[in-house]
N, C-alpha and C positions, 0 to 999 in steps of 0.2 A: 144560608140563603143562596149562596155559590153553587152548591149541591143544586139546590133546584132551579135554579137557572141555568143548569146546563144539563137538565133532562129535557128540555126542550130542543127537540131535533127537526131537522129537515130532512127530505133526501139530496146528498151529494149535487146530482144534478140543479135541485133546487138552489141550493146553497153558492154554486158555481154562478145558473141565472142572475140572483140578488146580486152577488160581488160585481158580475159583469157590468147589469145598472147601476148600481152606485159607484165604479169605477166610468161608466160615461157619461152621467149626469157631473160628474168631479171634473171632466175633461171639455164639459160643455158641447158632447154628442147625442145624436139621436138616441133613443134607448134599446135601438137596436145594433148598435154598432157593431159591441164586441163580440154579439153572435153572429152575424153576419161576416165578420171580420173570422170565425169559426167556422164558419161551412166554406168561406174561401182556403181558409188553412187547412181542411179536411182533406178537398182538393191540393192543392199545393203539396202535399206530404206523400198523397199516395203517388202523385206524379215524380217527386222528388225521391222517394223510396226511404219518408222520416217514418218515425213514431205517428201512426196517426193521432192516438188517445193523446199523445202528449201535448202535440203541436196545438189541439183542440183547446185542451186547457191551459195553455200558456197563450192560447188568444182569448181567451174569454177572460184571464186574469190581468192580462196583460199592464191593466190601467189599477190593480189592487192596490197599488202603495200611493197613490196619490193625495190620499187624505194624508196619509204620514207627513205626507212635506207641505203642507198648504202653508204653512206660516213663511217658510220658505219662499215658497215661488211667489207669494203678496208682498214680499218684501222685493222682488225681481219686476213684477208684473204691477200695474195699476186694479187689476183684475186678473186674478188667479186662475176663474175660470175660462171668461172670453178671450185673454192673453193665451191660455193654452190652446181653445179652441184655433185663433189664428195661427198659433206655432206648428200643428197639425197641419194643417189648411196651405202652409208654407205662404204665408200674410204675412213677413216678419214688420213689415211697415204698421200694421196693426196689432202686434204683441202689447204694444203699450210700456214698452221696458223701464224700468224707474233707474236705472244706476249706468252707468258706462261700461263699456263692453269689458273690459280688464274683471271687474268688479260682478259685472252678471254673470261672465264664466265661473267666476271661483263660486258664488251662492250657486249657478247650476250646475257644477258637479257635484257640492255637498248634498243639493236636496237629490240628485239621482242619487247618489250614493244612499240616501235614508230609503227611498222609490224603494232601489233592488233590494235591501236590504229582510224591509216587512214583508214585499211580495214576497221572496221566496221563504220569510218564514212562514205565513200564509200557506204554502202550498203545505207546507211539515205539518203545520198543525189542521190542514186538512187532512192528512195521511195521502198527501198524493204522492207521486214515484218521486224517487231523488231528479232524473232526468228532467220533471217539471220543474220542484226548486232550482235547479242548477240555472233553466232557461231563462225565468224568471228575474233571476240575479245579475243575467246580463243583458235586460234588453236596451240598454242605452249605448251597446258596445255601435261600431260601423266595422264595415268591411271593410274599410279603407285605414281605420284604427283612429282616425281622428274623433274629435269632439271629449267624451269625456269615455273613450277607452282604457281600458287597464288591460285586456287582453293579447292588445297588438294587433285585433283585425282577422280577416281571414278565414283558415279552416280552424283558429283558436276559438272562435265564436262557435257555440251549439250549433247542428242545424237544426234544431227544434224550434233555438231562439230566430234564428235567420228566417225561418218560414213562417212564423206566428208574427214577428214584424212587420217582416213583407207584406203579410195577407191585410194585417192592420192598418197599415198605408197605404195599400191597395182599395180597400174599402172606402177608405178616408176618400181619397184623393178624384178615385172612380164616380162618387156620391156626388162630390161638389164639383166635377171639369168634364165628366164625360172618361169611358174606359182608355178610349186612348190618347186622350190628354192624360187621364192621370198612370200611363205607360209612359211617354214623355216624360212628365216631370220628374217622374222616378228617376229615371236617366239624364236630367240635364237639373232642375233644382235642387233633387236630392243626389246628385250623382255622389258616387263612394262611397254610399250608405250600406247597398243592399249589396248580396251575393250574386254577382253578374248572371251566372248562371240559372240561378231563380229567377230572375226578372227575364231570361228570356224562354224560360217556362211559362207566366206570365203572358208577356207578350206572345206569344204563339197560341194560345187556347184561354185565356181570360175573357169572360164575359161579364162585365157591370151587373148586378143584380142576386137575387138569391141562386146557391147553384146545389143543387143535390147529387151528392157525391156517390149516390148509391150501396151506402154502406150501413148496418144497423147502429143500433143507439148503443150496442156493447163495443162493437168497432171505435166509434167517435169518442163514446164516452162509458168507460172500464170501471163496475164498481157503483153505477150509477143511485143504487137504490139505499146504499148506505148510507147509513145516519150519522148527521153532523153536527155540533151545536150550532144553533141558531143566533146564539150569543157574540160568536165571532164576528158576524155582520154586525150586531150594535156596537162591537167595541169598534170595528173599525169606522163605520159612522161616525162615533164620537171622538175618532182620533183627529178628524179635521181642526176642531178647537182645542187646548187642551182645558180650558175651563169647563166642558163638558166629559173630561176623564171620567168614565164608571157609570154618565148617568143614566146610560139607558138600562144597564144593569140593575142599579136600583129601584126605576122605576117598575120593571117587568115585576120587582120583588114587591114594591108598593100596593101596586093593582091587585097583584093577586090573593094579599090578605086581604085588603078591601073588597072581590069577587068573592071570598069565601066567606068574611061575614055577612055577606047581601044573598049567599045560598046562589051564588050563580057562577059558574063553571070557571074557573080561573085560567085552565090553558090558552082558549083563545085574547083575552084581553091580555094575559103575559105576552103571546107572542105578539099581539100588536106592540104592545109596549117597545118592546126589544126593535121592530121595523118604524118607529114612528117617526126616525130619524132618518131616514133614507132620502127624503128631499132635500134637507136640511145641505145637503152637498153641496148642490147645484146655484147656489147661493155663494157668493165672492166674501172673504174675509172682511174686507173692509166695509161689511154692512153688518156684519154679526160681532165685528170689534168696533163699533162704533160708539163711542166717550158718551156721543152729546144725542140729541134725538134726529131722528132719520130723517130723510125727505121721503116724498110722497112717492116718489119712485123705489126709493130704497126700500118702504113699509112694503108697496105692493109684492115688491120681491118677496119678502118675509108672508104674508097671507097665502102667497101662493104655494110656499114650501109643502103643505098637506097635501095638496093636491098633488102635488109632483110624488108624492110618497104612495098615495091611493092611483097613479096612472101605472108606476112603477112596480108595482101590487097585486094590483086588480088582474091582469094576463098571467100569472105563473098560478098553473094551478093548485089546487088546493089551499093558497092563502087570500080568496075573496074575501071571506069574512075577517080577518086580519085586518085587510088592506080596509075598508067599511070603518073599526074602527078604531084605527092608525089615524084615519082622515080627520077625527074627529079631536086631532087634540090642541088647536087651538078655539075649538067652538065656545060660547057660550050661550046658557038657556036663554037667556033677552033676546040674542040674535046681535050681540055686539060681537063676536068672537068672527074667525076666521078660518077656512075659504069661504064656506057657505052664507055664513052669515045667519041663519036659521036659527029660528028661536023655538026652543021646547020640546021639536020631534025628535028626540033622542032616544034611544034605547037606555035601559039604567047601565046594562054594560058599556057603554059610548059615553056615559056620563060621568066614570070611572077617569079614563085617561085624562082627559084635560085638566081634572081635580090632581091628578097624581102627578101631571106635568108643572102644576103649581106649586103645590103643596113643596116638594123637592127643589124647585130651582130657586123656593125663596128663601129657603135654606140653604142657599149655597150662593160663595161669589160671583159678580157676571162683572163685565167692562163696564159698564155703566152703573154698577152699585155696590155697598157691601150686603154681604149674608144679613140674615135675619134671625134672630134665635128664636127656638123652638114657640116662647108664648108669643112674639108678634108675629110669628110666620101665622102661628093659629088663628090669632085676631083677625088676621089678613083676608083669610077663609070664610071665618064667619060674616066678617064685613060681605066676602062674595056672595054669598047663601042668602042674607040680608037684603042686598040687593038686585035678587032673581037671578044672578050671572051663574054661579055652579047648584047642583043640587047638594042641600041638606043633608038628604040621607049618606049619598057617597064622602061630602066631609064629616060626618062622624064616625064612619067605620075608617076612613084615613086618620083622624084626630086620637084615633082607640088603639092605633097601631103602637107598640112600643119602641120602636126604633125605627123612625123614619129614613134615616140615612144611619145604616149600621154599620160600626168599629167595620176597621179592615182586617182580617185574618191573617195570619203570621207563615199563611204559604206551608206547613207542614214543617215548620223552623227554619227554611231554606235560607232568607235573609233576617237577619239578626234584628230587635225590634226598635233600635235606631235606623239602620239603613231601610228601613220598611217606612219609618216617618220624613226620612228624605225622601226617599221615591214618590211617596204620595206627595210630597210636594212639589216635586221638580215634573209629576207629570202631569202639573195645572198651569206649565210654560215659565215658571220662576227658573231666574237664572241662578249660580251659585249665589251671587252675593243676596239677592232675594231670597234665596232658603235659609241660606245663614242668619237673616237677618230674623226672620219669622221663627226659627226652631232656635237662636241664640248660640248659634254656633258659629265656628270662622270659617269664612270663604273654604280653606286649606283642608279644613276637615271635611265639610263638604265633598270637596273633591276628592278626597280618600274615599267616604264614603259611597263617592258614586262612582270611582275605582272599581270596589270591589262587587256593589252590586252589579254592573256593568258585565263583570266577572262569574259569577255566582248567575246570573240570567241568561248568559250566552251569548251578549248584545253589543251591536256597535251604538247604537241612539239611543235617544231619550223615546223615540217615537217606538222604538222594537222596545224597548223595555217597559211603558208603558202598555203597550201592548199585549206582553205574555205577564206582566204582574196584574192586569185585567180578568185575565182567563185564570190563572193563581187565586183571587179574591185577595192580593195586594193590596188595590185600591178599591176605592165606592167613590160614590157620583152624587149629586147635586141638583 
């Protein structure tokens, strides 16, 4: 199922696009930011005499590793997203910080450290140039070497990473105060951040707004047309939680048995599958780990999550019909479902996903419940069908499926098929003593085990290691 799931491809550019919105909807930005944050680094680069292509895509990426650490910065912030959005904005008064300053330094260097980590593996397994990963990996460095430097500051810093920052915080800052307020701030709230000399590149030829660099789409962006999997974007979506580890994976596999026994074309409804989670970001931890039931504010969040996926969708070409229906996978036929609310004008492929977004998550753990086994998950379904909410026909070509959530794959023997049963558990946020306790092991072993996988994966986190044992078929989702 791995195999086909990962013949589903974009182009590069494409794929660059999506990361870029799902890394600003995660930051709590417009969803134009990190391009716009891109045609200013285009500029910036040629004036500066960097890597154009590079600096491009180390600003469009700039914000990829954010879902890796959301658990993290929820545990720093009252809100993950709006907290970051004010961290941007330089609103420290409105961060919302939950712990003492001693104590939110150390949690915010471990989660930039997880940040740099995925983003530049991100760039590898897009095959972009080393010079991206390397930018990548340090954009939390300063020029002045403070906050959470390991380089020292400096001309130690990339200037790939120095101009794709800059341009990042330029955009930010230009957007919410005006271009030469957010020249100022740069210089006096953010002072010692930026490389003096950029910033008075910057101030001397900066103009607030979109700026055309004059240069072609091979210039900006090297490579453009190549095909990437698609899949990468869902893991990283689903890296935000890690009780959603694999699941869009599955699901893209779900549908498209379901599409091929209903005789209707399986690519498009895979690929929704795999994009269905792209709103799912922009949404704060502590409404999607929520114990008990939501308030009215919290649910609205949640209804609106589809739509944020179909805005975020709908403008990059060639995935309209994707984004159509992606939007549809909290709907129901009654019209009790969500965003729309609409009962019954579905298409039978639109009918597909929200069965298959069931079907899967009731089989699998969530904060507020345990898993389901196979016959009551079925009951569950037909109970739906019974009561107008999913169609009939799409729950029995899901029900006729043989493996709904299938065994995880052994990687080509890379990791031995104990440490393949810790990883899968350690990448649904269990700590050692919770995997020990679940697979009847000791803490101690555990932590050999994830030693060596650690080791064997190339990885400093849980969040990178879940990450490429995703794209492995390591793990499956729920």
């Amino acid at each position: 199922m791995t195999d086909t799931i990962d013949t589903l491809t974009v182009p590069l550019s494409t794929a660059l696009t999506l990361l870029a919105r799902m890394g600003d909807l995660s930051m709590g930005q417009p969803l134009d930011h990190s391009e716009q944050a891109a045609a200013c680094a285009a500029w910036l680069a040629r004036e500066a005499g960097a890597d154009v292509g590079a600096c491009v895509q180390t600003a469009l990426l700039r914000w990829v590793g954010c879902t890796a650490n959301a658990d993290d910065i929820a545990a720093l912030m009252e809100d993950d997203v709006q907290g970051r959005r004010a961290m941007l904005a330089l609103r420290p008064d409105q961060m919302g910080l939950r712990l003492p300053l001693p104590e939110a330094q150390q949690v915010g260097r471990q989660a930039s450290g997880i940040h740099c980590e995925v983003a530049s593996l991100v760039a590898t397994m897009l095959g972009l140039a080393p010079e991206v990963a390397q930018a990548l990996g340090n954009v939390f460095e300063r020029w002045d070497g403070g906050g959470y430097s390991r380089l020292g500051g400096g001309d130690a810093i990339p200037l790939v990473t120095r101009v794709a920052v800059l341009a990042s915080d330029m955009e930010i800052l230009s957007r919410e105060y005006g271009a030469e307020s957010g020249i100022a701030m740069l210089r006096t709230h953010a002072a010692g951040a930026h490389d003096p000399a950029l910033l008075s590149l910057l101030a001397r030829g900066w103009k607030a707004g979109p700026r055309d660099p004059g240069m072609t789409e091979a210039e900006r962006l090297p490579d453009a047309a190549r095909a990437v999997p698609l899949a990468l974007v869902a893991d990283l979506c689903d890296l935000k939680l890690p009780w959603l580890a694999g699941h869009s994976r599955a699901m893209a596999g779900s549908v498209a048995m379901a599409a091929q026994a209903l005789d209707i074309e399986p690519g498009p409804v895979a690929r929704a599958a795999l994009l269905q989670g792209l709103g799912r970001v922009a949404i704060p931890q502590r409404v999607w780990n929520a114990g008990g039931a939501l308030t009215s504010a919290q649910w609205e969040q949640v209804r609106l999550y589809p739509y944020r996926t179909m805005r975020s969708l709908s403008s990059i070409p060639g995935l309209a019909e994707e984004a159509e229906l992606a939007s549809h996978v909290g709907e129901r036929l009654d019209g009790s479902g969500y965003y729309r609310g609409a009962a019954g004008a579905t298409s039978l492929a639109a009918r597909i996903v929200p069965a298959a977004s069931c079907w899967l998550a009731l089989r699998a753990a969530r904060p507020w419940r345990a898993a389901l086994d196979a016959d009551a998950a079925a009951t569950r379904l037909r109970d739906d069908v019974q009561a107008g909410r999913l169609d009939g026909q799409v729950v029995a070509a899901m029900l006729g499926q043989a493996a709904p959530i299938p065994a995880p794959s052994r990687g080509n023997g890379l990791l031995s098929p104990r440490e393949t049963e810790v990883l899968a558990v350690i990448a649904r946020g269990m700590s050692n003593k919770e995997a020990a306790r679940v697979l009847g092991l000791s803490p101690s072993t555990v932590r050999t085990h994830m030693e060596n996988l650690f080791r064997k994966l190339e990885v400093g986190s849980r969040a990178a290691a879940t990450l490429k044992a995703a794209a492995l078929g390591l793990i499956t989702g729920g």
